[in-house]
C-alpha positions in Angstrom: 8.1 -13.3 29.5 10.9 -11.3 29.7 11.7 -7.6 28.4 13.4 -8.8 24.8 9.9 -11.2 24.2 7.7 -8.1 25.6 9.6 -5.9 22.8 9.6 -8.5 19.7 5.9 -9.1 20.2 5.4 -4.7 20.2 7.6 -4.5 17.7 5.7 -7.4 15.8 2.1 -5.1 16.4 3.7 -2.1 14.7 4.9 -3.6 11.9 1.8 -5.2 11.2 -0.5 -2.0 11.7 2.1 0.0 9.0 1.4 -2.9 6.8 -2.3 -2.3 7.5 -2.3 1.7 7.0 -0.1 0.8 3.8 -2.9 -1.2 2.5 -5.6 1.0 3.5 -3.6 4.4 1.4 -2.6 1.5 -1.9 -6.5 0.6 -1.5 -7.5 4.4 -1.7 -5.1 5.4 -4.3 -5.9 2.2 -6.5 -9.2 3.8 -7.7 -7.8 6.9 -9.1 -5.1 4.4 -10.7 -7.4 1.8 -12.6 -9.9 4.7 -13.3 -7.3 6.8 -15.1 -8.9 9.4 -18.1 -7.4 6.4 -21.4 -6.4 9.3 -23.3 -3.2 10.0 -21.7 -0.3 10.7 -23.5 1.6 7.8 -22.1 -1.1 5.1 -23.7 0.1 3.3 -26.2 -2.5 1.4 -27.2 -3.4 3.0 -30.5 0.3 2.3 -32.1 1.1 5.7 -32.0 
């Protein structure tokens, strides 16, 4: 293995544990999202 397939295969790790701490914050945040109060001003639901 030489030093260009020692840093694709880091570089491979990182991008995948972003992707994972990325996921973890969207999962957290989704919550407060799909729970939202429904009277917001922004619904427009009721035709207004």
């Amino acid at each position: 293995m030489n030093g260009w397939d020692l840093f694709t295969w880091i570089m491979a790790l990182v991008l995948a544990g972003t992707a994972v701490v990325i996921f973890a914050y969207f999962l957290r945040d989704a919550g407060g999202i799909l729970n939202r109060d429904r009277g917001d001003s922004d619904d427009f639901s009721e035709g207004k």
